[in-house]
C-alpha positions as CSV (number, residue, x, y, z in Angstrom):
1,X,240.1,5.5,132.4
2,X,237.1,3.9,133.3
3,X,236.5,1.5,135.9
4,X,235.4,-1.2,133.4
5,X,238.7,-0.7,131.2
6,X,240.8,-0.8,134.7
7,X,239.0,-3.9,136.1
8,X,239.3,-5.7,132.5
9,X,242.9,-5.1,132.1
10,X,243.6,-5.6,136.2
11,X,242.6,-8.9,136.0
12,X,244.3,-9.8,132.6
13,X,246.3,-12.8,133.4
14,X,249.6,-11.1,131.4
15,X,249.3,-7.2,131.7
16,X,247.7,-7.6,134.8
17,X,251.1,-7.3,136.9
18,X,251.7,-4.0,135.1
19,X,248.2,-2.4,135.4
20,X,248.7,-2.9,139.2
21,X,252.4,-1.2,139.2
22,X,251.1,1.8,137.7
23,X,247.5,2.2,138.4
24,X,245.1,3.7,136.1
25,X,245.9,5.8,133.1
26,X,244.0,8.6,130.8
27,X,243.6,9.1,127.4
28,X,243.2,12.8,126.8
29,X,242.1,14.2,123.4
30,X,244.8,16.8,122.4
31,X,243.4,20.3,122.0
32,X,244.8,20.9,118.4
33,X,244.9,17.9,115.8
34,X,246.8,20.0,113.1
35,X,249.8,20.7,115.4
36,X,249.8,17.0,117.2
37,X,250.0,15.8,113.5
38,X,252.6,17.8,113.1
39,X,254.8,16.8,116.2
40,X,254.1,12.6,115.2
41,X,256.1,13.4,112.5
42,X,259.0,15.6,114.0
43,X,259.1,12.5,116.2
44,X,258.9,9.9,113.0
45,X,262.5,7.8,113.2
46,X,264.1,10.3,115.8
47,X,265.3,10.0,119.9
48,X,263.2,11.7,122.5
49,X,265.8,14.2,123.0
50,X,266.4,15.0,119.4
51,X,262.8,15.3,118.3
52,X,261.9,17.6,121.6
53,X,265.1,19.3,120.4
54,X,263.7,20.4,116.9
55,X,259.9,20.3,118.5
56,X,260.9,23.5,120.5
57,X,263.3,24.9,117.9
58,X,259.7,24.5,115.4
59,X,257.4,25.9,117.9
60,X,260.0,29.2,118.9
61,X,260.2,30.1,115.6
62,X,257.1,29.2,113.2
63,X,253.1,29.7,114.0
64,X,252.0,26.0,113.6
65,X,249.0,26.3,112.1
66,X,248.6,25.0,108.3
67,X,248.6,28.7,106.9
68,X,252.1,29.4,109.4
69,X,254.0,26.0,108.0
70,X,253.1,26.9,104.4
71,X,254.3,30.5,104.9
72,X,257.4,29.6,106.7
73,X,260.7,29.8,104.3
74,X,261.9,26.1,104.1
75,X,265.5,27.3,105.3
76,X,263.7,28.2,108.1
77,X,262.1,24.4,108.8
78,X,265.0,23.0,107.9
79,X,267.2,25.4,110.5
80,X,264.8,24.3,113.2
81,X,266.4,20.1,112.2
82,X,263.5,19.0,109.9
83,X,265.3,17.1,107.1
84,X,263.7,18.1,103.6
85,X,261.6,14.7,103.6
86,X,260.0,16.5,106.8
87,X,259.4,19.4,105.6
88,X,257.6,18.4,102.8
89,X,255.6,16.5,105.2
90,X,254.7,18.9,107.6
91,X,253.3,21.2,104.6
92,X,251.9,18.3,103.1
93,X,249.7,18.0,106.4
94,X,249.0,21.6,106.2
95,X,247.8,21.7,102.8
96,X,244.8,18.3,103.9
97,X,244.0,20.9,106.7
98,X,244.2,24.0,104.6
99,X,241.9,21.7,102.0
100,X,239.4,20.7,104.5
101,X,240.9,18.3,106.8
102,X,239.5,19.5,109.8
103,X,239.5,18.6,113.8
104,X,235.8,18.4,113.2
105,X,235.5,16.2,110.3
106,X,238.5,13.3,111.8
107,X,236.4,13.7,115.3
108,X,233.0,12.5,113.5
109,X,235.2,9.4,111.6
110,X,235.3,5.7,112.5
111,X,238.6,4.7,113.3
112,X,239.2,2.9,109.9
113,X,238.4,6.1,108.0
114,X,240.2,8.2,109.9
115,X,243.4,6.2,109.3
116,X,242.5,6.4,105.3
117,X,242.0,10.1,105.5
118,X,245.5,10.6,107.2
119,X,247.4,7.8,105.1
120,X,246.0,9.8,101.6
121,X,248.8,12.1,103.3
122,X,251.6,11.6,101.6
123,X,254.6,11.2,104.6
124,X,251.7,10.1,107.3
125,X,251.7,6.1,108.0
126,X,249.7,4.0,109.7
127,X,251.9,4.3,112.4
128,X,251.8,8.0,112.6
129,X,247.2,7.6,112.2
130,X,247.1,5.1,115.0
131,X,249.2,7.2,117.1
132,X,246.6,10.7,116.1
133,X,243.9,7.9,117.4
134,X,245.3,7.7,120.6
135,X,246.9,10.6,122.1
136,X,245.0,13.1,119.7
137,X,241.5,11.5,119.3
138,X,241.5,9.1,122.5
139,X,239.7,6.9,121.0
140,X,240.0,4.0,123.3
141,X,240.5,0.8,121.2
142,X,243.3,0.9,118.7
143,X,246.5,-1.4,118.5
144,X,249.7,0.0,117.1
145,X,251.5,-3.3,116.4
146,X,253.8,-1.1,114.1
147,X,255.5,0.6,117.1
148,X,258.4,-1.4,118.3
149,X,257.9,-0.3,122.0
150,X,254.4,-1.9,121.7
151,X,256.3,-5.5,120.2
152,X,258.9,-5.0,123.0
153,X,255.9,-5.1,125.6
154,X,254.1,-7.2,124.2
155,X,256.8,-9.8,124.5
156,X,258.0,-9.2,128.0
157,X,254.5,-9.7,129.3
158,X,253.7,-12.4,127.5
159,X,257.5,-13.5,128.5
160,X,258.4,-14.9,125.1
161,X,261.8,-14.3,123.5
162,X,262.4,-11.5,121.5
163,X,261.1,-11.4,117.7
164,X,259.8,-15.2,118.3
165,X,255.9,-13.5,117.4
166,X,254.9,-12.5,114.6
167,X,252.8,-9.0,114.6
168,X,249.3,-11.4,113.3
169,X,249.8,-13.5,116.6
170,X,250.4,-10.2,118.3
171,X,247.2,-8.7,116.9
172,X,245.5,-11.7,118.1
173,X,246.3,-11.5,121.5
174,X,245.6,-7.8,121.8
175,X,242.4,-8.8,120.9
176,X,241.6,-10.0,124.9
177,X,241.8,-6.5,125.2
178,X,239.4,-5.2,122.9
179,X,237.7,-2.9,123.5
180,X,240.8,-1.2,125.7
181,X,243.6,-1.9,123.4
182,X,244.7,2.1,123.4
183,X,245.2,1.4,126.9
184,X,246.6,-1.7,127.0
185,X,249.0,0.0,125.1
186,X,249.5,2.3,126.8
187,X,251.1,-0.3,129.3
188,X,252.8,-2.1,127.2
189,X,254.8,0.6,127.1
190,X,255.3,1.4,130.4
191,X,256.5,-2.2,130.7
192,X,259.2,-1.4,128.6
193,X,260.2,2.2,130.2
């Protein structure tokens, strides 16, 4: 974190509180985008302990890499605790990559193109892209209003009731933030934890 995006955010008249209870935070750009892809949507809809549950079962037993998820038997994905919706959309990540997709390629995008690339997949959201922007690209400026962790924080800093804003008035807040919103949210959620 740099010390411009600490100072902003330190001083913000709402977040401010919680940037100074947990000091500063990285965003670290994941090593392999094909296999963090894959893990956003083992997690899609499911608890931390279930989706680390079927994460290691995955990882024990299939190479995760597009040509290992599209020569894995489907009993065997669905042993691990993907449901068949998942498993097509694990392979249906591994077939973009196996296409062309490439670490490379979503490195050299804008943030707005790399959500289109990953939403032309079917089973990735824009939840699931702005999440690849942050903890696999660290790209430092993205605002996942879709996660409910993010609305939960966003509502006890700005100590409003919950559900009383809408996600626009939300956006519009986050943009004081700009241009640290990936780690603004990342303390929104710690407010919440």
């Amino acid at each position: 974190m740099s010390d411009d995006a600490y100072k902003a955010l330190r001083t913000d008249p709402h977040l401010g509180t919680v940037v100074e209870d947990h000091g500063p935070v990285t965003l670290d750009a994941a090593a392999d985008p094909f296999e963090r892809l894959v893990v956003s949507i083992v997690n899609q809809q499911l608890s931390t302990t279930a989706a680390a549950t079927i994460r290691d079962r995955l990882f024990d037993r299939v190479e995760v890499t597009p040509a290992g998820i599209l020569a894995a038997d489907e009993d065997v994905l669905r042993d691990c605790g993907l449901s068949g919706q998942k498993v097509g959309y694990v392979r249906n990540v591994a077939e973009a990559f196996q296409d062309g997709l490439s670490a490379e390629s979503l490195r050299a995008m804008d943030d707005g193109d790399v959500i289109d690339a990953l939403t032309e997949i079917r089973g990735v959201g824009v939840w699931t892209a702005k999440m690849f922007l942050i903890f696999v690209l660290a790209r430092e400026d993205v605002f996942p209003v879709e996660d409910l962790g993010i609305r939960r924080g966003m509502e006890r800093v700005l100590d409003v009731e919950a559900d009383s804003l809408s996600r626009g008035e939300m956006v519009d807040h986050a943009e004081t933030w700009t241009p640290y919103r990936s780690y603004a949210s990342l303390y929104l959620w710690r407010a919440v934890d």
